[in-house]
MIMAR-356585 format. One line per 3 residues: number of its first residue (from 1); for each residue x, y, z of C-alpha. Coordinates in Angstrom, 1 decimal, always signed. Example, Ala and Ser with C-alpha at 12.3 -4.5 7.8 and 13.67 -1.06 7.14 Angstrom:
MIMAR-356585
1) +12.3:-4.5:+7.8 ~ +13.7:-1.1:+7.1
//
This chain:
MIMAR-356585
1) +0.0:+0.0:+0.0 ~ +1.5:+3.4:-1.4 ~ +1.4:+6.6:+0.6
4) -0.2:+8.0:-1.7 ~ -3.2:+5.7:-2.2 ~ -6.8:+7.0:-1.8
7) -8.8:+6.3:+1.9 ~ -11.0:+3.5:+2.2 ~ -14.3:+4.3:+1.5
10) -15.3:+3.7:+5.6 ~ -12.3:+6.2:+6.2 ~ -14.2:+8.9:+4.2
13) -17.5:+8.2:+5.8 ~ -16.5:+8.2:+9.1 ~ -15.0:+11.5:+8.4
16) -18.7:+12.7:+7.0 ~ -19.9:+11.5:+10.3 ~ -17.5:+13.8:+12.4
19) -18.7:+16.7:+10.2 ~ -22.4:+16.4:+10.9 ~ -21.2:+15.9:+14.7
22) -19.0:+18.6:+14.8 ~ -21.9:+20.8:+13.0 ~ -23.8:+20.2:+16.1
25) -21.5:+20.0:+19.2 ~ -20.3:+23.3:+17.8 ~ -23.7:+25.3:+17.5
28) -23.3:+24.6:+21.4 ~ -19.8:+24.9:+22.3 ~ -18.7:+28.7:+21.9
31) -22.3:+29.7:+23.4 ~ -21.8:+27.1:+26.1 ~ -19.4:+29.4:+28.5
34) -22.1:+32.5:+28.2 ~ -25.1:+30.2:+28.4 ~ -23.3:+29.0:+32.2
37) -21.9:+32.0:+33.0 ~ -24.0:+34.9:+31.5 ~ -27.7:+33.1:+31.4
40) -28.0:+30.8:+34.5 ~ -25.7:+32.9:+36.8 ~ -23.1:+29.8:+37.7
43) -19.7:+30.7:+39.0 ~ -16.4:+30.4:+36.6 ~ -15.1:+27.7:+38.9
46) -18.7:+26.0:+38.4 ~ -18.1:+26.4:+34.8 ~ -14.5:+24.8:+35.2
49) -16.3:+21.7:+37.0 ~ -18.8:+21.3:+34.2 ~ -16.3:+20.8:+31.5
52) -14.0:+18.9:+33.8 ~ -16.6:+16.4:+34.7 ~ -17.8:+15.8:+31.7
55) -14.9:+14.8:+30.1 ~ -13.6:+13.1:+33.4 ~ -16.5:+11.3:+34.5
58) -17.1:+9.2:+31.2 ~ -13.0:+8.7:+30.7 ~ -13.5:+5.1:+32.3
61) -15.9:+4.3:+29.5 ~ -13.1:+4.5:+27.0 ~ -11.1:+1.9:+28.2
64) -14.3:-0.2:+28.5 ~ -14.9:+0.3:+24.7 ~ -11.7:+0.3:+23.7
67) -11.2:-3.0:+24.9 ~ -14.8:-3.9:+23.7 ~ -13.9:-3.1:+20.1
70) -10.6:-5.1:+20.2 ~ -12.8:-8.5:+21.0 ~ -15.7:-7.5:+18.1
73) -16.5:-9.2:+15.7 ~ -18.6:-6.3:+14.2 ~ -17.2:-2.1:+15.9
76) -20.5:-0.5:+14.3 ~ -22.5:-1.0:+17.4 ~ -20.4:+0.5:+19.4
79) -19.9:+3.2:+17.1 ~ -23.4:+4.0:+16.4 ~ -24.5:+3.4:+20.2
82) -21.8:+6.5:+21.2 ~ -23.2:+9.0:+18.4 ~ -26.5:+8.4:+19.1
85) -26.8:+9.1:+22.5 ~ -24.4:+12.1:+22.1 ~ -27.3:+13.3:+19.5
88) -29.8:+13.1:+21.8 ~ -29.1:+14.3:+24.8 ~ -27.1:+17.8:+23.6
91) -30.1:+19.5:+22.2 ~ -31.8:+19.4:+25.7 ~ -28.9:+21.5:+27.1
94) -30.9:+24.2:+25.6 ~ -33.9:+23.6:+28.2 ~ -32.0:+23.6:+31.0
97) -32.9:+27.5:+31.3 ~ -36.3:+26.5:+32.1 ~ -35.1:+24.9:+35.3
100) -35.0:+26.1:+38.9 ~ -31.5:+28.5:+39.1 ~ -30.2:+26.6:+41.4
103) -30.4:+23.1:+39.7 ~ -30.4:+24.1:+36.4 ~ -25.9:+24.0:+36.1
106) -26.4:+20.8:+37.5 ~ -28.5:+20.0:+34.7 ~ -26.1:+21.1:+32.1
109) -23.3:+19.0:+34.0 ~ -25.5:+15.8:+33.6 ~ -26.1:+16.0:+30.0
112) -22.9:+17.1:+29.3 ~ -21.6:+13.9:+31.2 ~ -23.5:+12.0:+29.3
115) -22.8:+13.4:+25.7 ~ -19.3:+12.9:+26.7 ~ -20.1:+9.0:+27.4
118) -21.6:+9.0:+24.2 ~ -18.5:+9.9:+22.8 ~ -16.0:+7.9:+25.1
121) -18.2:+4.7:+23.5 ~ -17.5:+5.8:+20.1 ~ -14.1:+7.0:+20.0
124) -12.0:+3.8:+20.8 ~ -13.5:+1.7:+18.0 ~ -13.8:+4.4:+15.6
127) -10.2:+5.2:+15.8 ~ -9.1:+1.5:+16.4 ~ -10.9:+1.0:+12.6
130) -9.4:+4.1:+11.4 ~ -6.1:+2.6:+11.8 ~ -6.9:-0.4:+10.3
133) -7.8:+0.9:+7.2 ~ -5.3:+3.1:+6.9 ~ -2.1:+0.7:+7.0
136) +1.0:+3.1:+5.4 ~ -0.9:+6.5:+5.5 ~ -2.3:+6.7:+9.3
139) -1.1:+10.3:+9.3 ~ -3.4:+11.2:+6.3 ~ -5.9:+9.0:+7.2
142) -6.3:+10.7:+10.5 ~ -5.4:+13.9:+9.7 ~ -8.4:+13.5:+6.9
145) -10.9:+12.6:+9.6 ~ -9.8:+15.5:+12.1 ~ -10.0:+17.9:+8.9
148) -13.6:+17.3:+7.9 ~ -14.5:+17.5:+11.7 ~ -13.1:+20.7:+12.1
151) -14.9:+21.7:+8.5 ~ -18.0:+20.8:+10.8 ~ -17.3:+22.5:+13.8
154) -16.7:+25.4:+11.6 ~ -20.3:+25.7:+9.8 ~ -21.5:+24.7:+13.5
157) -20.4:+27.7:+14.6 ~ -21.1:+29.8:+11.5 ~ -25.0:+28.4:+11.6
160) -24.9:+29.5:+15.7 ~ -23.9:+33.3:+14.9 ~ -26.8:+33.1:+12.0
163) -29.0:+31.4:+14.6 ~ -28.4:+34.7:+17.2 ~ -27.6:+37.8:+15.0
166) -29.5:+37.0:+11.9 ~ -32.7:+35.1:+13.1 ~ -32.6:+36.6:+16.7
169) -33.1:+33.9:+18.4 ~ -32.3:+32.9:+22.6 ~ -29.1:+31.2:+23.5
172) -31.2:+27.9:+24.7 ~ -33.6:+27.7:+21.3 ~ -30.1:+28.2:+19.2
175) -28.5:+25.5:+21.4 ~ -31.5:+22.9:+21.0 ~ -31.7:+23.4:+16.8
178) -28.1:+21.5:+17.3 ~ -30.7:+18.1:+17.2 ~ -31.6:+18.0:+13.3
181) -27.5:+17.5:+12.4 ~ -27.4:+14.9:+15.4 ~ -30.1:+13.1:+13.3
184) -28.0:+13.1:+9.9 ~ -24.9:+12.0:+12.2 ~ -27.4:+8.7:+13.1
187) -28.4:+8.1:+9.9 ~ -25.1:+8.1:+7.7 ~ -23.7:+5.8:+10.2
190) -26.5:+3.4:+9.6 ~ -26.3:+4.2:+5.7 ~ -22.6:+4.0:+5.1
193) -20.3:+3.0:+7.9 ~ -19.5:-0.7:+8.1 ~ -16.4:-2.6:+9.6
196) -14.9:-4.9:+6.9 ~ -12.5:-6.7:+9.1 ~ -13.4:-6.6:+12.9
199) -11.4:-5.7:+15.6 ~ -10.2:-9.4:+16.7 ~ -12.6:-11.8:+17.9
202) -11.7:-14.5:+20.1 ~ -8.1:-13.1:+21.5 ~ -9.7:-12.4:+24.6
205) -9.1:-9.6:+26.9 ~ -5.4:-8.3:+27.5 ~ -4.1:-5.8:+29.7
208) -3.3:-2.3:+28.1 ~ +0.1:-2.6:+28.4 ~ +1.6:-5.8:+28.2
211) +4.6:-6.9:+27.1 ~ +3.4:-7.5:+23.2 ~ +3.4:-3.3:+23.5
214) +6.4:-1.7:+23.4 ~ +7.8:+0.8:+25.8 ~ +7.6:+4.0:+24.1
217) +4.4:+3.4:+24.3 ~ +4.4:+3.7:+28.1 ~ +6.9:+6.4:+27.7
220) +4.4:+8.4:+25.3 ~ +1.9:+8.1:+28.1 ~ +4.3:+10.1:+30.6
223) +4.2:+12.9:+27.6 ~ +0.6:+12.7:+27.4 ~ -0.2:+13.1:+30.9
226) +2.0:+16.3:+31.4 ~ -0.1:+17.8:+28.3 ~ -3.3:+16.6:+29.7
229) -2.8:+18.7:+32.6 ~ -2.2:+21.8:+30.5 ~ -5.4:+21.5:+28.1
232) -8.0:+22.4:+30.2 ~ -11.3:+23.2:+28.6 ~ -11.5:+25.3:+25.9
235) -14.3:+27.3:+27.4 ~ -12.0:+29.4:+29.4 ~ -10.2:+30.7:+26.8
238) -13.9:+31.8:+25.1 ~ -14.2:+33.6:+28.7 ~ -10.8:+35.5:+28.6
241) -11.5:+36.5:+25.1 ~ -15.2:+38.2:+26.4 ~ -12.6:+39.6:+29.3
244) -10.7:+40.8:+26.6 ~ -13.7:+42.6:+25.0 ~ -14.6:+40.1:+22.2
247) -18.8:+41.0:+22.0 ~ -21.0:+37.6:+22.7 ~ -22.1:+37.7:+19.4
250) -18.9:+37.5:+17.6 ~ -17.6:+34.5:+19.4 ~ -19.2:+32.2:+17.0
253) -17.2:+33.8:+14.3 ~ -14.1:+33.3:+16.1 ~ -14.5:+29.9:+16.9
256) -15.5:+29.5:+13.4 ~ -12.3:+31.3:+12.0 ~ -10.3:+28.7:+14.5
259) -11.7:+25.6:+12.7 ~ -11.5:+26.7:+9.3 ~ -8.1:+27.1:+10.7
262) -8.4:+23.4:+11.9 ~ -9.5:+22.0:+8.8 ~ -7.2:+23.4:+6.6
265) -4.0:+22.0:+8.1 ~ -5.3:+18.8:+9.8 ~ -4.9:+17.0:+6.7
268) -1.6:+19.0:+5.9 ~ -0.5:+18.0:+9.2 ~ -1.0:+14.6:+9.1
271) +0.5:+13.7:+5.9 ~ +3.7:+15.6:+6.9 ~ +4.0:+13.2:+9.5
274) +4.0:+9.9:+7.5 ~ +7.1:+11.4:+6.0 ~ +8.8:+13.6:+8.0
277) +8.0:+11.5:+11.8 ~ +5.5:+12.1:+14.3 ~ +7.6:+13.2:+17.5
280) +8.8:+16.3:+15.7 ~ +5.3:+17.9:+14.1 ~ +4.1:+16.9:+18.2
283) +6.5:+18.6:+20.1 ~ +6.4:+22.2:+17.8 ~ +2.3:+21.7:+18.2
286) +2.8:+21.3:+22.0 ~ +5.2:+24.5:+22.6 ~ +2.6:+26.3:+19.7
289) -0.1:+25.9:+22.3 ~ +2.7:+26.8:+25.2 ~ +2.8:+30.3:+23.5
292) -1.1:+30.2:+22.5 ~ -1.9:+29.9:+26.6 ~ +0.7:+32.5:+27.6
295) -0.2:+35.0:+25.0 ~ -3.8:+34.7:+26.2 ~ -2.8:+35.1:+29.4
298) -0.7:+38.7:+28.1 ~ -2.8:+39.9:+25.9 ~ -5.0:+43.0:+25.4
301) -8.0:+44.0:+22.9 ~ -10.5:+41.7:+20.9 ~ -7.8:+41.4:+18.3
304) -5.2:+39.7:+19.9 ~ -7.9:+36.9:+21.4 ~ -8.6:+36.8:+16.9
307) -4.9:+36.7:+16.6 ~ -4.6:+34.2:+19.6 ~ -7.8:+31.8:+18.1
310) -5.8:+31.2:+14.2 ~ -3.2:+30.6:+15.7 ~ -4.3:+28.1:+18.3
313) -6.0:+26.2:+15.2 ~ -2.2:+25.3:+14.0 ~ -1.6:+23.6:+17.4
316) -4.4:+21.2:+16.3 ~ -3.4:+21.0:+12.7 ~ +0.3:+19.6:+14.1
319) -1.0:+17.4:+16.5 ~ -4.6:+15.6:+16.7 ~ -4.5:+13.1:+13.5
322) -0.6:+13.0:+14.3 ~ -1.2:+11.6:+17.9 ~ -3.6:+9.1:+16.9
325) -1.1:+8.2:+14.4 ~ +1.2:+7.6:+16.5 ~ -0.7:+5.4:+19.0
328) -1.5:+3.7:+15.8 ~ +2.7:+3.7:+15.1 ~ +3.8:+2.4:+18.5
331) +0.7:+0.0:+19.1 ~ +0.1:-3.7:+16.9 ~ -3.3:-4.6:+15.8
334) -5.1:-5.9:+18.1 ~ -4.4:-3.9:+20.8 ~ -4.8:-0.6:+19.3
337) -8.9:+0.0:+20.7 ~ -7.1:-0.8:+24.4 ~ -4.2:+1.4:+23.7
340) -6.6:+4.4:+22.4 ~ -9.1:+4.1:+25.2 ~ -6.4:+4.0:+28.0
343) -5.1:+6.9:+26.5 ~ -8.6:+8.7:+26.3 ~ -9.5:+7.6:+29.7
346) -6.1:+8.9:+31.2 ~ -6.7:+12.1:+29.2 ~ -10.6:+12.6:+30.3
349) -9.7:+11.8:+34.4 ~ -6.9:+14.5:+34.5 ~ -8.9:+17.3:+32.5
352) -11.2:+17.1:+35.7 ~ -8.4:+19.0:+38.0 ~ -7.2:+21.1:+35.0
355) -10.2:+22.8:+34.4 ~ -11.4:+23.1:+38.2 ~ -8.1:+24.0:+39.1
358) -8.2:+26.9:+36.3 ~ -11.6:+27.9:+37.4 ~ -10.8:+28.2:+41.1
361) -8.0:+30.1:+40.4 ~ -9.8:+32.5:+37.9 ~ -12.1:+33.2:+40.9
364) -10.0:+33.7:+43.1 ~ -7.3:+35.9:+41.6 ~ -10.0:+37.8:+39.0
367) -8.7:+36.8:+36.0 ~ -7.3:+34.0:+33.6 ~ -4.1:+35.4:+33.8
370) -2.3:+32.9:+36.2 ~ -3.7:+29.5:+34.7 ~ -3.0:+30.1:+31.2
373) +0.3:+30.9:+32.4 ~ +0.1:+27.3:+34.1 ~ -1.4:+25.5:+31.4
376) +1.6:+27.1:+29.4 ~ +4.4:+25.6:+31.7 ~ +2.9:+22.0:+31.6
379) +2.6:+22.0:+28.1 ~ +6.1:+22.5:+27.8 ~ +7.1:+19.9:+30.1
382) +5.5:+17.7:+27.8 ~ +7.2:+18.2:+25.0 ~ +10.4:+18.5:+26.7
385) +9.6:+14.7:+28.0 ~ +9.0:+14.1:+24.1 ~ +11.4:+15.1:+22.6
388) +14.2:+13.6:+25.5 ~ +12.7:+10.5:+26.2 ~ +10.3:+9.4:+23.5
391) +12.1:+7.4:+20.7 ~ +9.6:+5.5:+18.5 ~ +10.1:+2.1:+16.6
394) +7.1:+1.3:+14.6 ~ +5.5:-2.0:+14.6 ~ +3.0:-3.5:+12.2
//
């Protein structure tokens, strides 16, 4: 199999699948922090324990289906089971303003917890079957699947801004239109995802790291954790950019200019790495977002947070399809839905104390000066471990 040969037709429609998700989780997502913080009155360090839990909470569930898809003779299920109860329960986020004050955050916090299941189901076997497929170009393959989800997130946010400025519509009615792409994400799963060669039935269950999984793959983890504890949520840096004076209405647009950002180098991104190496195009997008946080943290005026968000969007053009390309690099088949879950789930547990940790701290002190600037000194000590420690041998 050439580098250069085209994506298996499961590749492309999984991709299509992340697009219509994307359009969706991102009608919500930049109006998310506002809706917390702005409509139901909640606390930053509320906000922080949100987003924390509901990526924390759910982690476990990764290694559950990761593990899951390794054994199955058939990953659709699993697949389809995560996006459609991620689809149904993110529009109702919008009705959570007709709750009590006082219990409606909590409201937000269980939905969101379970969106994130829904996704903590799906994203194990989807990847595992990604990699797969892809055998020779995992860095495009990837890299082609993170590009068309950030294509999503970017018409998400670009249909939110027309749902608020244009049609005038409330926060919570924009938030709960986010259904009708949810139910296009359902039904091209059913219509054109399949799984042409399972993920290895009858092996039976084997620990996450065993010795059939080489070191650097344990080494990699170390590197991974030290980031994890840098990237908090991403709705923090939607609030410092309203401290900066970006208007509530323009934040779609930004978050839409970050994706388009997103999309157009994910793919770049991850074909660079099946030639020029994974570690490298990691470690320059982990000291990117280094400079990302700290300039946030610096920064003054509406145009710097612009500056700040097109920027950011190359940290994720050098470094989402790359890292599951890598897992996919460093891990045999076989293992690979174990080896992507444990990851996920270590990566979900620790953005619980991230992002409570940055919201306490934002409470306390005023502003999100002082944890960027934290996030910014772990993010370095991840690619420091990288770069020093991390030397990768690929296996089949």
């Amino acid at each position: 199999m050439t580098s250069r040969q085209s994506l298996h037709p499961v590749v492309r429609a999984t991709g299509w699948v992340s697009f219509l998700t994307a359009l969706g989780s991102e009608m919500i997502y930049p109006l998310l922090p506002e809706f917390v913080v702005g409509t139901l009155g909640a606390r930053r360090s509320t906000l922080g324990l949100i987003e924390g839990l509901a990526e924390g909470t759910p982690a476990v569930v990764r290694w559950f289906a990761g593990s899951w898809a390794d054994r199955a003779q058939d990953r659709k299920p699993l697949i389809l089971a995560g996006y459609a109860l991620s689809s149904l329960v993110k529009p109702l986020i919008g009705a959570t303003r007709l709750a009590a004050a006082a219990v409606a955050p909590w409201l937000v916090l269980a939905l969101r917890v379970l969106d994130k299941v829904g996704k903590g189901v799906r994203g194990a076997p989807r990847d595992a079957l990604v990699a797969d497929l892809s055998a020779g170009h995992a860095g495009r393959a990837f890299g082609y699947q993170r590009a068309m989800d950030h294509a999503g997130a970017m018409g998400g946010a670009l249909l939110a801004f027309l749902l608020l400025a244009v049609l005038g519509l409330p926060l919570g009615t924009a938030i709960a239109a986010s259904a009708v792409p949810g139910l296009l994400t359902v039904l091209a799963i059913v219509l054109f995802v399949r799984d042409p060669v399972g993920g290895g039935a009858g092996r039976g269950p084997a620990p996450a790291v065993d010795p059939g999984v080489p070191s650097t793959y344990r080494r990699y983890l170390v590197a991974a954790v030290l980031f994890a504890l840098a990237n908090s949520s991403d709705a923090f840096l939607l609030l410092r950019a309203r401290e900066l004076g970006m208007p509530v209405l323009t934040l779609p647009l930004a978050w839409a200019a970050l994706h388009a950002v997103k999309a157009s180098t994910s793919y770049l991104g991850g074909s660079l790495s099946d030639r020029l190496g994974r570690r490298p195009l990691l470690a320059v997008g982990w000291i990117l977002y280094a400079g990302v946080y700290a300039g946030f943290s610096f920064a003054e005026g509406p145009l710097a947070a612009w500056a700040l968000f097109l920027v950011y969007g190359l940290f994720f053009g050098a470094t989402e399809g790359v890292a599951k390309a890598f897992v996919a690099d460093l891990v045999p088949r076989g293992r690979r839905g174990r080896a992507f879950g444990l990851l996920g789930t270590l990566e979900g547990v620790l953005l619980v104390p991230a992002s409570v940790l940055v919201g306490v701290l934002w409470d306390a002190t005023g502003s999100g000066e002082l944890p960027l600037l934290l996030g910014a000194g772990f993010a370095l000590l991840a690619a420091a471990w990288l770069l020093l420690f991390v030397r990768p041998a690929r296996v089949s």
